[in-house]
Structure formats: structure tokens, C-alpha cells
N, C-alpha and C positions, 0 to 999 in steps of 0.2 A: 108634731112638735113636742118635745120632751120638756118638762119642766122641772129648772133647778128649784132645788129645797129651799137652800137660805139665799140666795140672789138677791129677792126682793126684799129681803128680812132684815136688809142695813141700808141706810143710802150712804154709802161708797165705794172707790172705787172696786170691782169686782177683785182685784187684785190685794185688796187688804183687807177684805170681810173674811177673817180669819175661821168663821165656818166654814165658808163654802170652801177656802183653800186647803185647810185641812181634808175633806171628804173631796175634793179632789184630785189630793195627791191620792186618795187607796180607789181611784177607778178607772181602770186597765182596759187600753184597747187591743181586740184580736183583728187583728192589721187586716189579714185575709177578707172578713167580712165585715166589719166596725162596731163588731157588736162590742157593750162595754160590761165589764163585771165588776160589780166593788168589792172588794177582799177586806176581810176581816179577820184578824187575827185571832186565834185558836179556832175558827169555823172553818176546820177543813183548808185553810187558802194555799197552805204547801204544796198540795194535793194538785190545786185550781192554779197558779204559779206554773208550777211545771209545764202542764198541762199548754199552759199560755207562752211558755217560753218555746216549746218545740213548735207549737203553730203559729209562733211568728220568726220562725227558724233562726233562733239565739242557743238552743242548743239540740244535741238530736236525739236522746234519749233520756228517761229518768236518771240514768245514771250519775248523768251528772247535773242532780238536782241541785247543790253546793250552788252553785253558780246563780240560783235565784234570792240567794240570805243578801248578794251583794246588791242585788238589781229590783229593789223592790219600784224605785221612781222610773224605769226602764222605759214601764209601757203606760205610762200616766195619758189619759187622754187629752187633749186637746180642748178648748172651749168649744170648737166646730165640731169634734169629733163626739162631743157629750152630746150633742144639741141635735147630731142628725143618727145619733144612735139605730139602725134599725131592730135591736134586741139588746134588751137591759135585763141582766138580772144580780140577784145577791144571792148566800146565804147565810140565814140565819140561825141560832145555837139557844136551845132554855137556857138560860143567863146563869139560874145554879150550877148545871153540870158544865157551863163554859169556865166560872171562877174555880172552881173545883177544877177542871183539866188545866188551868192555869198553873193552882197548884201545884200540882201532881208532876207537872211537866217543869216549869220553869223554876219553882221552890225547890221542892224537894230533891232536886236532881241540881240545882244551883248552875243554874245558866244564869245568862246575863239581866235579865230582869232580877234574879234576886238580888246583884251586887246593885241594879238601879237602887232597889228597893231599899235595901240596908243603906245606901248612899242619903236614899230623902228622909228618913229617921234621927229624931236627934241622939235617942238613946237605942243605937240599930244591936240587933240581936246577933249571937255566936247562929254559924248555920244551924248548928244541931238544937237552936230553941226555938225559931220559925214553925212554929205549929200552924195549922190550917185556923183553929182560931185568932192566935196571933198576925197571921196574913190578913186577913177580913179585917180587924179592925184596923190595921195600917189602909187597906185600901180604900177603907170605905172615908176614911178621912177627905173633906174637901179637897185639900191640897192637895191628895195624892190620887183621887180618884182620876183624873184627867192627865195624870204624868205620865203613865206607858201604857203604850198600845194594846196591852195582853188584855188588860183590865176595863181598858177605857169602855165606857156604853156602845152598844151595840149604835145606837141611835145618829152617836154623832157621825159616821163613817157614811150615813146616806146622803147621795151625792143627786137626789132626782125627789121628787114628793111619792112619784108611782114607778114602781119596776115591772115589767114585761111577767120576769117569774121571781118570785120569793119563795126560796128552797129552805128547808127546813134539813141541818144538817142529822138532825137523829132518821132521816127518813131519807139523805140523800143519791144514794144508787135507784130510787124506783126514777129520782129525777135526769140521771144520769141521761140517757139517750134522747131527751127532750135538749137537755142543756145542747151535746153533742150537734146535734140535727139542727140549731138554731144561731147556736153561736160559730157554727162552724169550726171547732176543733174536735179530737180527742183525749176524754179523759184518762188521766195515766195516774192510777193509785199508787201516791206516795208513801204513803204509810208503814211498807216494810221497809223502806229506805232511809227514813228519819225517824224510825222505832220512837215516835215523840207522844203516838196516842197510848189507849189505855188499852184498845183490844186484846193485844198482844197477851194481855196476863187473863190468869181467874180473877172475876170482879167479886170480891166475898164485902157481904154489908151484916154480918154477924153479930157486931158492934159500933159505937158511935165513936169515930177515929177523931176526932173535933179537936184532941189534945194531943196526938198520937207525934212523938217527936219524927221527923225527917227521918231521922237515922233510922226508925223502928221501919217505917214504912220502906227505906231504898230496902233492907233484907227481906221485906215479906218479897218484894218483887225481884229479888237474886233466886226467891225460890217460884217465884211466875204467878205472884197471886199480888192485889193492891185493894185498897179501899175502894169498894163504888163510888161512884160521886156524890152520891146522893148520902151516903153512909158517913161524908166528912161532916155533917150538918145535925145539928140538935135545934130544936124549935128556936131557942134565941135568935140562932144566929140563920137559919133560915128566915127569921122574921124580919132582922136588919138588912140581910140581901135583898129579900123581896121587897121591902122597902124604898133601899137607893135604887136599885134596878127597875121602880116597876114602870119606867119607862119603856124599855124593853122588855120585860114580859110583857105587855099590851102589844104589843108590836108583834113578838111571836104570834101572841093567840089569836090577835086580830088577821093577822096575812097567812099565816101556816095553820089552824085550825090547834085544838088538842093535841100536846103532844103523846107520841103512841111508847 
């Protein structure tokens, strides 16, 4: 019998205990065998979507990955379907280099998270002033930590107390064929088809890009080079992340070991 997280953590009805609904709308059943996955945003889940849409035959190849940005409530499980799970897993991302790929990906590149972002601001910045430190301290603000998904805690999106597997995304192709063999689908790498991660370029950490405006960074990556993740961070400001985050860093290092 799998046990839900916050179920018990409110007395009411299951249907307005706004944690447990929020985590589980992000956990996905693969119809074939019932196993359930909780997706989490910037953790690879493009990747894990696809992946989930073709093995429950919504679409039939990567190619038309499009088709999962609409359908993210698609394959939402069920309360039976959470409860008699035969295979539960997640995965999980170091919170630094998830805020960072948040960055990188949705800031600097001005997708729709940054117009949220400049929306919740009372005095919201021109694109080209969104610095990586100016994002951090927008996010880490109360009010705005919990407003979009890219950002939100790792923590609140668990939909169970205990997972079957907790994958660790910097380490997740050795988990690949365990996932495959369990949850009964095929993984289909999305990542050259939403050019959304960092791989793609040279990661150069030469200097500390903390200040480095948008605009400097989209040209370093015109010419196929970006800030490491880790390279967007000076002690400050790694100290205030690892601060509001260290819910989820415990959580990584406790279920995924060291990251490598």
C-alpha cells in the first residue's frame, strides 16, 4: 500500500488539501502498467513527458514533442491509480544547478516564465537587466517562491512519503534502463528537440557570471559556449539558495547519495 505524503497532514476533505492537490496534479500514470512518475519541472521531465506520451499512445514519436507543453494534466493519476501504483518513481536535480538551468533557460532566453516573473514584480526589470543575481533575489522572495513551477521546491511536487526509485538527474542514463524495465516504457531523449538544456554548448566557469546581463550571455551561446551553472554563483548568493532550498538539498543527499 503506497502512502500519500500530505493526506494525513490536514483534516479535510482530500479534495481541498491544497498540498496533496497540487503534487498530484505533477504524477503521471503509464496506462500500460500503472506505474506512476512525478515530474518536475527543469528535472529532465520533457525528456520523461514524451517518453509518457508515446507509451500511452497520445503521440508516436519524439517528434512531435509540442504536443506535451499542452497536455501536461493528460495523464494525472487517479486516487486508485496513486494508491495501487506498482512502481513509483521521481527525479531529482542539485537545486543550485536546477535554479541556474531555470535561468539560463527560461530568463535569459525570455520564455514565458520570465514575463510571469516580471508580471509579480512591482518594479519589473527591462529584459536585458534580469541578471542571474537579480533573478535569485526575485525568487527567493516568499511571495514569489511558490508562484511558478520552474522554481518551486523540489519537495513540494512529492506526491508519496517513499518512491520505489529516486533518480538523481546529473546521473540519470545509468538509471535509464532500470526506469525502462519497470515502469514499462521507452525513454526517448528529448533534449535535441527542445535545445532547452545546457549540454548543447561549452560550459566555461572562468569567471563568476552572477552580474553578467542576458544579453552578454545569449551571444556567448550564438557562439556555443554558456556559463556553467555552478559559475553563475558567488558565495552570497550560493548561501541564500542553499538556504531557502535546503529542504531539497537534504532530500537530494539523503535519497541520491553525493552528487558526482
Amino acid at each position: 500500500m503506497r502512502q500519500l505524503r500530505h493526506a494525513r497532514r490536514s483534516i479535510v476533505a482530500l479534495a481541498s488539501n491544497e498540498r496533496h492537490v497540487f503534487a498530484a496534479s505533477h504524477a503521471l500514470c503509464v496506462y500500460p502498467t500503472g506505474a506512476v512518475y512525478t515530474f518536475i519541472p527543469k528535472n529532465g521531465c520533457t525528456t520523461m513527458r514524451v517518453s509518457l506520451a508515446i507509451a500511452n499512445g497520445c503521440i508516436r514519436d519524439p517528434s512531435e514533442y509540442a504536443w506535451v507543453h499542452q497536455n501536461n494534466a493528460t495523464f494525472v493519476a487517479s486516487l486508485r491509480e496513486l494508491v495501487r501504483a506498482p512502481f513509483t518513481f521521481v527525479i531529482l536535480r542539485e537545486p543550485l544547478r536546477r535554479l541556474a538551468s531555470v535561468y539560463l533557460d527560461k530568463i535569459v532566453e525570455r520564455r514565458e516564465p520570465f514575463w510571469h516573473l516580471n508580471g509579480l514584480l512591482h518594479h519589473p526589470d527591462r529584459p536585458d537587466e534580469m541578471s542571474f543575481r537579480r533573478f535569485v533575489l526575485a525568487v527567493l522572495r516568499p511571495d514569489i517562491l511558490r508562484a511558478d513551477i520552474h522554481w518551486r521546491p523540489q519537495v513540494d511536487f512529492l506526491v508519496y512519503d517513499e518512491y520505489d526509485l529516486w533518480v538523481p538527474l546529473e546521473r540519470f542514463a545509468t538509471f535509464v534502463p532500470e526506469i525502462e524495465a519497470r515502469a514499462g516504457l521507452t525513454v526517448h531523449d528529448a533534449r535535441d528537440l527542445t535545445r532547452h538544456d545546457n549540454t548543447r554548448f561549452e560550459q566555461v566557469a572562468d569567471r563568476c557570471y552572477a552580474d553578467a546581463s542576458p544579453h552578454e550571455i545569449r551571444a556567448m551561446r550564438r557562439e556555443g559556449r554558456t556559463p556553467d551553472h555552478l559559475a553563475l554563483y558567488d558565495a552570497e548568493l550560493r548561501a541564500d539558495v542553499a538556504e531557502t532550498y535546503a529542504e531539497d538539498a537534504s532530500l537530494y543527499r539523503d535519497r541520491t547519495g553525493p552528487n558526482e
